[in-house]
C-alpha positions in Angstrom: 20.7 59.9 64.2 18.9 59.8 60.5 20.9 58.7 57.5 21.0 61.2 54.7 18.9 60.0 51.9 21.2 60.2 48.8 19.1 58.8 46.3 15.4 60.1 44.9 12.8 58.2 44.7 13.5 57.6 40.8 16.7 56.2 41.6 15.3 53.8 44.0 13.0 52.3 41.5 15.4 52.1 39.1 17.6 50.2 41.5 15.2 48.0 42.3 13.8 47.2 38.8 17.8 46.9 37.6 18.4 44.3 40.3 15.1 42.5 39.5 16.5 42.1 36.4 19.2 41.0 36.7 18.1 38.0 38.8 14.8 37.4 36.9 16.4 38.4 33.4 19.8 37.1 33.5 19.7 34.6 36.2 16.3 33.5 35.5 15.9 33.2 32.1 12.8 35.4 31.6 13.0 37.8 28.5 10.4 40.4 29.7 12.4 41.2 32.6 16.1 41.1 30.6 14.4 43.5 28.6 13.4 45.5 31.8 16.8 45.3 32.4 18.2 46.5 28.8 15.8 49.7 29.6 16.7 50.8 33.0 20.7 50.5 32.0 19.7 52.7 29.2 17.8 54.9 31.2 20.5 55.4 33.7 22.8 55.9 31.7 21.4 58.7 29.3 20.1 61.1 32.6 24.0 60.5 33.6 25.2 61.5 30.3 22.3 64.6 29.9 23.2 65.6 33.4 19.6 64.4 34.7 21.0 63.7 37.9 21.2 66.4 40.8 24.1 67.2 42.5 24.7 67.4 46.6 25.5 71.2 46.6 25.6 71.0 50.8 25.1 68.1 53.4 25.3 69.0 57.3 23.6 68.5 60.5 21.2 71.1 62.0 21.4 70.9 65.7 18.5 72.0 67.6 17.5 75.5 67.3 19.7 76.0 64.1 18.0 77.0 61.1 18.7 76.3 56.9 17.2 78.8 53.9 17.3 77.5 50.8 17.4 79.5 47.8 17.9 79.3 43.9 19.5 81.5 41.4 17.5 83.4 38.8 17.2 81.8 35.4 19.7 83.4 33.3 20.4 83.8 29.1 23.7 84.7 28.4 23.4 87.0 31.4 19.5 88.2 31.1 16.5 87.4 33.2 14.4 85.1 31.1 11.0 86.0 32.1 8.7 83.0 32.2 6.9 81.9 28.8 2.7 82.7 28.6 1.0 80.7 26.0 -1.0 82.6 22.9 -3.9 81.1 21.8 -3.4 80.1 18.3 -5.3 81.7 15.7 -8.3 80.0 14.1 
């Protein structure tokens, strides 16, 4: 049986940058990587506080034969469609 993957691949790096850090940085007294370290805290930290990070709507199991759809809600503003932006040239 697979594992659910709960992290992206962004998180991933991060972890493993943060933890390479911390024992090269901290541990092993090299200033590039503490620094390394001061960034992907800081990183971290603001998509947790901007609300970067996705949440797990659904998790379950599909058993064979059994099928998922997967669909999105419209992009609303303050209850209208917002139709998608076109770029103008700019005037010479």
């Amino acid at each position: 049986m697979a594992k659910f993957r709960d992290f992206s691949r962004t998180d991933r790096v991060l972890h493993m940058l943060q933890r390479r850090g911390m024992r090269k940085g901290l541990h092993g007294r090299s200033r590039g990587w503490l620094w390394v370290l001061v960034a992907v805290v800081g990183l971290r930290q603001f998509r947790k506080l901007t609300g970067g990070v996705p949440d797990i709507v659904y998790r379950g199991e599909l058993r064979a034969g059994e099928t998922i759809r997967i669909s999105h809600k419209p992009v609303t503003y303050q209850g209208k469609p917002v139709r998608s932006r076109r770029r103008t040239p700019v005037p010479k």
